[in-house]
N, C-alpha and C positions, 0 to 999 in steps of 0.2 A: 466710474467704472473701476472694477478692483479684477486682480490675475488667481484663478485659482487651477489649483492643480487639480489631477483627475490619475488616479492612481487603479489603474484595470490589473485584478487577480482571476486567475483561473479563466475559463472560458475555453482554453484551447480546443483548435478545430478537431474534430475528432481523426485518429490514427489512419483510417478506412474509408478518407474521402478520394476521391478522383484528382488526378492535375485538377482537371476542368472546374470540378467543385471547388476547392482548394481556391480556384482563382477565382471563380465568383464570393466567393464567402471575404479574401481579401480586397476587392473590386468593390465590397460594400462599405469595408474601411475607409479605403479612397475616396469613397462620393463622401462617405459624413465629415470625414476632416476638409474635405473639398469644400463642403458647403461651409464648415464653420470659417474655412478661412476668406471664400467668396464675401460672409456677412463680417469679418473683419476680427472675429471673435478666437481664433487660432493665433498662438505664440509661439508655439516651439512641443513637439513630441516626437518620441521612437520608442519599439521596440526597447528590452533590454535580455540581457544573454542572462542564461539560466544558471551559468557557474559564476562564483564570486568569492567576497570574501566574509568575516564576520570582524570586527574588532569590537572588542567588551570589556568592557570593566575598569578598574584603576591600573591595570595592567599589560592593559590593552593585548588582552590575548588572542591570538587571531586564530579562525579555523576557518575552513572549508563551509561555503553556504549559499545562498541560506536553505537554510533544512526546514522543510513546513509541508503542511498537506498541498497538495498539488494545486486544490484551489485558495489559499492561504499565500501562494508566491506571485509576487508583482513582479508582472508581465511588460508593462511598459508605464508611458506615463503621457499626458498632454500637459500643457498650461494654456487656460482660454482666457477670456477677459469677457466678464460680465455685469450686471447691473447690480446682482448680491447671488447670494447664496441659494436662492429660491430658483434665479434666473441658469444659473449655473448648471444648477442638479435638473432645470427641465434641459438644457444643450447633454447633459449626458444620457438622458433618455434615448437619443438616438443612437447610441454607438451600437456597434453588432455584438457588443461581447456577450448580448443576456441569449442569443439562440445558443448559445454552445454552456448556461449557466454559471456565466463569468459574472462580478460583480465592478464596481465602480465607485470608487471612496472621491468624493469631492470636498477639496478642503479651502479655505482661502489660503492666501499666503503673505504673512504681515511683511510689510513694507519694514525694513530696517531703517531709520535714522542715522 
């Protein structure tokens, strides 16, 4: 079993949903991470906040960020733990991000020595 990360851009619920929608739409969140961790497969995810910072270059210059197209900026993040890479990217087939046309980058994540 290897840990990979799962890196969700774009997708946000649209501006003009209801509380109620709103909470069904994160309720759907709930049960998929629910279930990933019921099967053992869940390590660790949140949310992350839309302001930040940038640091670049040999000079590490910092700005205001990050600045990208709306669905271009990573949202949050999980790390699951699956069999490879194949197994992984079908556990991200469930998440809700693709009703709202959000994507889902799955990567492994090398073990350091």
């Amino acid at each position: 079993m290897s840990d990979f990360l799962f890196l969700f851009r774009g997708g946000e619920p649209r501006p003009d949903l209801s509380p109620s929608e709103m909470e069904k739409y994160m309720n759907k969140w709930r049960a998929w991470i629910g279930e990933l961790a019921q099967a053992g497969k869940f390590k660790a995810g949140n949310p992350l906040e839309s302001e930040g910072k940038v640091v670049a270059g040999k000079k590490q210059l910092v700005t205001d960020g990050p600045f990208a197209e709306a669905k271009e900026v990573v949202g949050g993040y999980l790390i699951v733990t699956a069999k490879d890479l194949k197994a992984a990217t079908q556990l991200a087939k469930g998440c809700p991000i693709y009703e709202n046309g959000g994507s889902t980058e799955v990567r492994a994540i090398v073990e350091m020595q």
